[in-house]
PAPA-960058 format. One record per atom (N, C-alpha, C): z, x, y. Coordinates in steps of 0.02 Angstrom, whole numbers, padded with zeros to 5 digits, always signed. Layout:
N
ZXY...
This chain:
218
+00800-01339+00104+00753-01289+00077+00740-01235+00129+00723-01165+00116+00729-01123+00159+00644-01125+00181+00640-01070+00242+00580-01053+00279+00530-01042+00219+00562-00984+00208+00512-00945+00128+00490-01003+00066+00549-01021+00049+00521-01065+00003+00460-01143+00012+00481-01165+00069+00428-01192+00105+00348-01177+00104+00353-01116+00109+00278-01102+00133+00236-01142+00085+00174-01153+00133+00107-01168+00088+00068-01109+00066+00045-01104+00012-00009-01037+00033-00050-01008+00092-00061-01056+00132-00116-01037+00185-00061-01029+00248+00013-01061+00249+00027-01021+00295+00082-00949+00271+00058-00920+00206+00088-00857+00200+00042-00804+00230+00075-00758+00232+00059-00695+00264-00020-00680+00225-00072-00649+00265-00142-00644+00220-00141-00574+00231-00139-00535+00176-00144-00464+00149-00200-00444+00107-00228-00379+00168-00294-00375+00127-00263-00295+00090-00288-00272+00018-00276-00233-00017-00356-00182-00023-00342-00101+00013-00417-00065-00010-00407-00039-00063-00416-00026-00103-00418-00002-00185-00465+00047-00188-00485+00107-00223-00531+00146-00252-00526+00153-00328-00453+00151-00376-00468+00162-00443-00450+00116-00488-00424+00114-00526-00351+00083-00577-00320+00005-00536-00293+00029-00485-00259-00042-00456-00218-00067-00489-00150-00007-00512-00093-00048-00525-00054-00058-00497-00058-00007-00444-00024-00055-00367-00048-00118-00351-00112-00131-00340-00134-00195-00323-00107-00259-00376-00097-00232-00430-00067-00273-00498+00009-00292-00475+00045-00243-00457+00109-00251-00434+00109-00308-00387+00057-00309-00318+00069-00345-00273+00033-00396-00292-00006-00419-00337-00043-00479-00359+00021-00506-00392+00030-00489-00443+00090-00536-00483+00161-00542-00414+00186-00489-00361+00223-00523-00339+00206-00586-00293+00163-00583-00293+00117-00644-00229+00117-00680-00247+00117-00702-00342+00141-00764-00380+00178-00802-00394+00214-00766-00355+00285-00812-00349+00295-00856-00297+00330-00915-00324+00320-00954-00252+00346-00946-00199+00404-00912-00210+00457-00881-00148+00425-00811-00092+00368-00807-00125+00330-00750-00102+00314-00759-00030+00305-00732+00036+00306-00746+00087+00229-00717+00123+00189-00684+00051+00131-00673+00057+00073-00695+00044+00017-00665+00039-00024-00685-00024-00093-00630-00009-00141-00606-00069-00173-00577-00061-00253-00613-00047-00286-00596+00010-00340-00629+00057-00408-00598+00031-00412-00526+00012-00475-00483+00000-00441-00408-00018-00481-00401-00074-00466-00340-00086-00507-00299-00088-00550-00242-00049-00581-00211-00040-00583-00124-00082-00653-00111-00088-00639-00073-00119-00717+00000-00117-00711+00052-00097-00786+00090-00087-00802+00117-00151-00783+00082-00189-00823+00090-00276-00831+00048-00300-00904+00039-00336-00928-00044-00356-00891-00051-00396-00889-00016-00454-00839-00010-00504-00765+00010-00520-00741+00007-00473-00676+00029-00470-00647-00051-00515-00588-00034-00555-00556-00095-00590-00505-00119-00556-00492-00112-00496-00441-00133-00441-00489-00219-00430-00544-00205-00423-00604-00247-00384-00604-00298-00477-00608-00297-00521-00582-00328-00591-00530-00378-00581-00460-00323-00562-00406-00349-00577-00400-00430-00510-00440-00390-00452-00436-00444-00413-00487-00517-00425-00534-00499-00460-00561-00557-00490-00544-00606-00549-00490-00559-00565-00452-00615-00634-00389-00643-00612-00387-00644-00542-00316-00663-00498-00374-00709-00463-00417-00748-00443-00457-00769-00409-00458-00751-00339-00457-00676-00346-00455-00662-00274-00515-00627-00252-00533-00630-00177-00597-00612-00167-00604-00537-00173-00648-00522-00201-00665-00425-00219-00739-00411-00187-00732-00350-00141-00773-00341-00102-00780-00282-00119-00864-00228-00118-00866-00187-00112-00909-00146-00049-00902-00106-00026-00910-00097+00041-00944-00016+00024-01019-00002+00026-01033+00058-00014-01036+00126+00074-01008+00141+00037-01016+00222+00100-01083+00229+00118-01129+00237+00083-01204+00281+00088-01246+00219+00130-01215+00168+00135-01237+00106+00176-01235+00137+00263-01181+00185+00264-01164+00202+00337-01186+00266+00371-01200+00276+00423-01212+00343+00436-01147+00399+00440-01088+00370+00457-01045+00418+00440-00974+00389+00425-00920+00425+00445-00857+00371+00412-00811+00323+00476-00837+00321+00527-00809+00305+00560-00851+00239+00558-00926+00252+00552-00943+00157+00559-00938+00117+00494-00918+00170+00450-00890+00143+00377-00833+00090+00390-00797+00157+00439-00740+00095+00446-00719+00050+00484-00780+00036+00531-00774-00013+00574-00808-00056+00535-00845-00056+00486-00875-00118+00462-00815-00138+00398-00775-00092+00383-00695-00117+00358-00643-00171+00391-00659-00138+00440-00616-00162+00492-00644-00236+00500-00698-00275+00526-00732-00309+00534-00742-00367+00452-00718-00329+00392-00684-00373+00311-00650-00406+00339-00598-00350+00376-00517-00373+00357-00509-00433+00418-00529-00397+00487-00546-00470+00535-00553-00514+00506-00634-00512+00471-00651-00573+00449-00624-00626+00415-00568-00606+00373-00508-00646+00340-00432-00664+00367-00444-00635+00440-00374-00648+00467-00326-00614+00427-00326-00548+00413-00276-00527+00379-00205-00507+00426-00157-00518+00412-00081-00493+00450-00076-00426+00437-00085-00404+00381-00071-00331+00343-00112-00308+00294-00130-00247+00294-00161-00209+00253-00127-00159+00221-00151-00156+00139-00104-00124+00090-00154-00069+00056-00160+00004+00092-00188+00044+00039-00152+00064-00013-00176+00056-00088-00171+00047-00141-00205+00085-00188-00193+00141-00171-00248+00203-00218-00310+00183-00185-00315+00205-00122-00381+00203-00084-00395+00274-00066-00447+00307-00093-00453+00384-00104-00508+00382-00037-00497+00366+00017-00533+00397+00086-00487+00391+00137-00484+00446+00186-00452+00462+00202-00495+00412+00294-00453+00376+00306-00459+00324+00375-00461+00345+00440-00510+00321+00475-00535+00365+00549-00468+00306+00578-00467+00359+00651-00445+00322+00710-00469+00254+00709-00530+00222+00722-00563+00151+00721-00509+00114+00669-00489+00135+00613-00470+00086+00557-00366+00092+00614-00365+00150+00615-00297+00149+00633-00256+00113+00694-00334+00120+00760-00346+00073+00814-00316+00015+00790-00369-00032+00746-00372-00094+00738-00285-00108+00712-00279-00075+00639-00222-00100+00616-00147-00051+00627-00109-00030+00664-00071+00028+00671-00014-00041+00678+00027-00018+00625+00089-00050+00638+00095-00105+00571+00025-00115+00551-00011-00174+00529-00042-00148+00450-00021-00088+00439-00067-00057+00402-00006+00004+00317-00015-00018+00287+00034+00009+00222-00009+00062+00171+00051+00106+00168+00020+00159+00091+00063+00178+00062+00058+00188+00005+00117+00203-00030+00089+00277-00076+00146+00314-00086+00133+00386-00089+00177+00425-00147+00148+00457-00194+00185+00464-00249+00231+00548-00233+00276+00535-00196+00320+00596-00177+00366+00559-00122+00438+00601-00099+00477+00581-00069+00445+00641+00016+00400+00588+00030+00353+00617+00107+00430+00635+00168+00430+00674+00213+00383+00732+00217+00362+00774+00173+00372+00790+00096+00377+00821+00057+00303+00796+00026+00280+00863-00005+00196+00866-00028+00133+00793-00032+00130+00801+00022+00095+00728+00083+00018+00770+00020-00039+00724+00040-00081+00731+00009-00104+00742-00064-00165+00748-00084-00171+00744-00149-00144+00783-00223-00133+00763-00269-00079+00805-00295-00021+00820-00294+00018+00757-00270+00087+00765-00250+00134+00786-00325+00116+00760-00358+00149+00756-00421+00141+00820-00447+00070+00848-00436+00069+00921-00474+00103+00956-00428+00096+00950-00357+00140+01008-00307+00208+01001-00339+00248+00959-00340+00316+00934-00340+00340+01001-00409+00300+00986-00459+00310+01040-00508+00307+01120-00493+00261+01128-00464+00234+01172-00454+00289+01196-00413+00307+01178-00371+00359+01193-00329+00442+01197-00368+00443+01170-00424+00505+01178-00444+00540+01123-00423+00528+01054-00381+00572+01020-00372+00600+01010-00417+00668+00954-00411+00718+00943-00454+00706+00882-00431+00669+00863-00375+00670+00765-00375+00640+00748-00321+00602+00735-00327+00538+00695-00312+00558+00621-00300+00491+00582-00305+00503+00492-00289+00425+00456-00267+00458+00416-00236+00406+00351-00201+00411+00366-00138+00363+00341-00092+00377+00310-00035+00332+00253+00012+00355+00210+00039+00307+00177+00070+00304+00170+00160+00240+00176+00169+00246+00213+00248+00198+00170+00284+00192+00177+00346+00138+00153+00382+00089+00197+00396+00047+00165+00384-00016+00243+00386-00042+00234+00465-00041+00299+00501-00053+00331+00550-00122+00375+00537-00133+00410+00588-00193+00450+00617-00194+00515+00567-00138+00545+00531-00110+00582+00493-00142+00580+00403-00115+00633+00368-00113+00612+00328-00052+00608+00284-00036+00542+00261+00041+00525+00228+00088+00548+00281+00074+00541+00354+00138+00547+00404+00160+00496+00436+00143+00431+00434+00161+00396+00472+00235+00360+00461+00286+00314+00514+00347+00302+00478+00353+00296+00417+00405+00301+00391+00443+00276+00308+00452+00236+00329+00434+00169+00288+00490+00121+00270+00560+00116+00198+00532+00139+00155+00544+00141+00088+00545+00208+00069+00582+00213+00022+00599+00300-00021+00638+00278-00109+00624+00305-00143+00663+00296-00222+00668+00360-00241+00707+00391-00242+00710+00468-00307+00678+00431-00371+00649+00495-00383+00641+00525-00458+00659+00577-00474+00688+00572-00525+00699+00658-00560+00654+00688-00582+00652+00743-00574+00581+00805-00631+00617+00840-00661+00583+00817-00740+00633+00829-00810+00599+00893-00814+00639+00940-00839+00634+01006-00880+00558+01008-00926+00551+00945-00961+00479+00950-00974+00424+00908-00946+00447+00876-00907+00396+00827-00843+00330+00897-00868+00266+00834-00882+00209+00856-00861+00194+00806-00806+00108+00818-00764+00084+00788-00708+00093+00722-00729+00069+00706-00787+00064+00626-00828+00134+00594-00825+00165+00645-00861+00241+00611-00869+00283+00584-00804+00272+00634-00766+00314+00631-00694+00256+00571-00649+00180+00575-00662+00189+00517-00623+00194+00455-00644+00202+00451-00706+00208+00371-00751+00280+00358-00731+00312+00386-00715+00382+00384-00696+00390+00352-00611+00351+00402-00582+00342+00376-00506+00312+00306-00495+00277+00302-00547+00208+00221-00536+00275+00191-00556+00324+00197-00576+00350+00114-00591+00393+00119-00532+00445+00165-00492+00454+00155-00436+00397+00133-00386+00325+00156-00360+00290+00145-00321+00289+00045-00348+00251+00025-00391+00265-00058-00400+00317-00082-00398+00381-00065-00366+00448-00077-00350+00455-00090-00288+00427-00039-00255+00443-00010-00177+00402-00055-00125+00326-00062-00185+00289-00077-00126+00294-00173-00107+00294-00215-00154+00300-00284-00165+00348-00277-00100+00410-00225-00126+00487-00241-00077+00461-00237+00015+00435-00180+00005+00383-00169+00073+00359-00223+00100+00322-00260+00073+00266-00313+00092+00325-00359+00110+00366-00394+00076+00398-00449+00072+00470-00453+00162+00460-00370+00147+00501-00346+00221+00467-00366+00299+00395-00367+00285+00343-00352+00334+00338-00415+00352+00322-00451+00292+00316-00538+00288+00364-00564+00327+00415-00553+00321+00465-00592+00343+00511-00557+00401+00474-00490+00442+00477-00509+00501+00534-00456+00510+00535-00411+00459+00622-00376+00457+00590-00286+00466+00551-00272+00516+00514-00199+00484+00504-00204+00589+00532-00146+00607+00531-00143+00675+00505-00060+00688+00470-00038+00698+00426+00038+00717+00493+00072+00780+00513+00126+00765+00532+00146+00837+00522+00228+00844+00473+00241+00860+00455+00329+00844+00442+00323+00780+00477+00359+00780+00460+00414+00692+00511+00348+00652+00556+00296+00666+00603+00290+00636+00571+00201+00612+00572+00169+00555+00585+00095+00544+00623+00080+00524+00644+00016+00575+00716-00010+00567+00716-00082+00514+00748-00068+00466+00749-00139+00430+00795-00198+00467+00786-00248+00485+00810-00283+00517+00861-00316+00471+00913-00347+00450+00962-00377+00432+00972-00327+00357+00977-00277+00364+00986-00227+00311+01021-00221+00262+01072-00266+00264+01129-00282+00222+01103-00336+00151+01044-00382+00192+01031-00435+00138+00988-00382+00061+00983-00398+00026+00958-00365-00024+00891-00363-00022+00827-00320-00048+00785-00330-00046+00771-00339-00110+00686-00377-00138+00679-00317-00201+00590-00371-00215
């Protein structure tokens, strides 16, 4: 029997997920975590809206859902040290922003750099920030995508790990083109996690190296 398949739950990888809306990324990485071959599992999923349905979806997975309110803090940096201080608290290996609409001080990047995932609806360096999908049009691309990165001090600059084209159809609206991208992004990112898990994701500058690159991912 192999390493992976072995695992117990408690000694898979503990991944905490921040969420702000929807959470169908977090859906993606919940159902892949269900698998037994999975080399993960999700620990807390955090979220700075009481109501966000990310913080739902993680309660009908029996997973712990936390909400962590802003106006609790005097500004965003001890916001995110008392983030930081969740994710401690659960021994997490990795953190997966997941449609987490705040943008992370140094303190959060300190703690987790290297350690820390986002996934981004455009093929980054290309229209980084909000509205990628409407820039992409707007701009006339012809193809767009996914990507999944390590989040840095930046915004949407830190290494790539992951990239997928998409095409932008002649009548792509914002909706259309990103319902298209969301099913690459729940593709990309599971593949991401499962890379990280198992030890195959090496930082060197600007560049990540997949370690045994040849084996398949998915």
């Amino acid at each position: 029997m192999s390493l992976i398949h072995s695992r117990t739950s408690a000694s898979r990888l503990a991944v905490g997920v921040l969420a702000s809306g929807r959470g169908t990324n977090l859906q993606a990485l919940l159902d892949a975590c269900a698998a037994p071959d999975f080399p993960a599992r999700i620990a807390v999923v955090i979220s700075d809206r009481e109501r966000a349905a990310a913080l739902d979806r993680a309660r009908a997975a029996a997973v712990e859902a936390v909400w962590l309110n802003p106006t609790d803090y005097a500004d965003r940096e001890r916001f995110d040290l008392a983030l930081v201080r969740e994710l401690e608290k659960r021994q997490v290996g990795l953190v997966c922003q997941a449609g987490y609409m705040r943008i992370l001080s140094a303190a959060y990047i300190r703690a987790f750099y290297g350690r820390a995932l986002n996934v981004h609806p455009s093929l980054l360096p290309a229209f980084p920030g909000l509205h990628a999908q409407r820039q992409a049009l707007e701009h006339g691309a012809k193809v767009t995508g996914a990507t999944v990165h390590f989040a840095d001090e930046g915004v949407d600059t830190g290494p790539i790990v992951l990239q997928a084209p998409v095409p932008v159809l002649a009548d792509d609206t914002e909706e259309t083109l990103s319902a298209r991208i969301l099913l690459e992004e729940h593709r990309l990112y599971p593949a991401a996690v499962r890379l990280f898990a198992e030890g195959r994701l090496e930082i060197a500058g600007r560049r990540v190296i997949i370690k045994d690159a040849t084996r398949e991912f998915r």
